[in-house]
C-alpha positions as CSV (number, residue, x, y, z in Angstrom):
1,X,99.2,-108.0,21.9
2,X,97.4,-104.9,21.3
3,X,96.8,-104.3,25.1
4,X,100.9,-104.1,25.3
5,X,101.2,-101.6,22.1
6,X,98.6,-99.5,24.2
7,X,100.5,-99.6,27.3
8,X,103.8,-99.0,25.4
9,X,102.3,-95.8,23.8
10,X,100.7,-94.7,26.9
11,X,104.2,-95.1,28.5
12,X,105.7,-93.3,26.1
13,X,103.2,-90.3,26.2
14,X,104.0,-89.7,30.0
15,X,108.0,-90.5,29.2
16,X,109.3,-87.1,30.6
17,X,112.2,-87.8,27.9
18,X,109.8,-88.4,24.7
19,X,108.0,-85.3,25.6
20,X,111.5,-83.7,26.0
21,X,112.8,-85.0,22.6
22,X,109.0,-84.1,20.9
23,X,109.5,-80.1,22.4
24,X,113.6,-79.9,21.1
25,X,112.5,-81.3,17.7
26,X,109.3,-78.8,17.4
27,X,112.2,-76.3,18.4
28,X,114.9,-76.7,15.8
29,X,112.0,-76.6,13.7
30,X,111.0,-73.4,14.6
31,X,114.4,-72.4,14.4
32,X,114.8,-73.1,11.1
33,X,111.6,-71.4,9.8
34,X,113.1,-67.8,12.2
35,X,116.4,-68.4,10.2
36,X,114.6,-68.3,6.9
37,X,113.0,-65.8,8.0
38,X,115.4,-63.6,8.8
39,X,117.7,-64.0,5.9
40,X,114.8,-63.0,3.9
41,X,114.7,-59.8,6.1
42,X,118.2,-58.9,5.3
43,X,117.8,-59.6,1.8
44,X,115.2,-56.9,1.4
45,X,117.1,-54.7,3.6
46,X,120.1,-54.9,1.6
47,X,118.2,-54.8,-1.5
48,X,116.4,-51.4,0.1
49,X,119.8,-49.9,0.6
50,X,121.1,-50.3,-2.5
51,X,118.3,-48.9,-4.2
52,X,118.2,-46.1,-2.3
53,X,115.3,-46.5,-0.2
54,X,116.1,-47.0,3.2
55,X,116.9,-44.4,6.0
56,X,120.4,-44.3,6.4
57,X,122.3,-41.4,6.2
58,X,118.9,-39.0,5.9
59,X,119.3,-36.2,8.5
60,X,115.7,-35.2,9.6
61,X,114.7,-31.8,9.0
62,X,115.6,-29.8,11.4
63,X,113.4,-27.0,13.1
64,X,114.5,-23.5,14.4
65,X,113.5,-22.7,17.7
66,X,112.0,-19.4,17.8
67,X,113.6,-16.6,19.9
68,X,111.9,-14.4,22.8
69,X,112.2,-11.4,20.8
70,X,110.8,-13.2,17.6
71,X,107.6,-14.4,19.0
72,X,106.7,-11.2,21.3
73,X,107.3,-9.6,17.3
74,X,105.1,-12.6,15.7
75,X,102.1,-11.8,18.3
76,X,102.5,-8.3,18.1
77,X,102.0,-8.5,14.3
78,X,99.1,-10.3,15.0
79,X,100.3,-13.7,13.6
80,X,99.8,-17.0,14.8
């Protein structure tokens, strides 16, 4: 009887629909731990918004470009 068992499990092993079923369980598994994941991830970016910490909204500094005439001045003056 335990040969059969063997046989059964080596059958099963090389079932192209076992290994199938094996990979879409591992999967939804993995699935489930990204979707935890990413509700944590919009928790703390809502949370960040609301307190004020995230980037929205915040224009970046902007720079002036400096004109011909302004930087023949600035070298003249000897500045860098």
């Amino acid at each position: 009887m335990s040969e059969i068992n063997n046989n059964e499990t080596k059958v099963e092993e090389t079932n192209p629909v076992a290994k199938a079923k094996a990979v879409i369980e591992e999967l939804r598994q993995e699935n489930t731990r990204r979707e935890e994941i990413l509700k944590r991830e919009e928790e703390i970016t809502a949370r960040n918004m609301l307190s004020g910490q995230s980037s929205a909204g915040q224009v970046p500094a902007q720079t002036k470009e400096e004109t011909p005439k302004e930087y023949a001045q600035r070298i003249m003056e000897g500045r860098k």
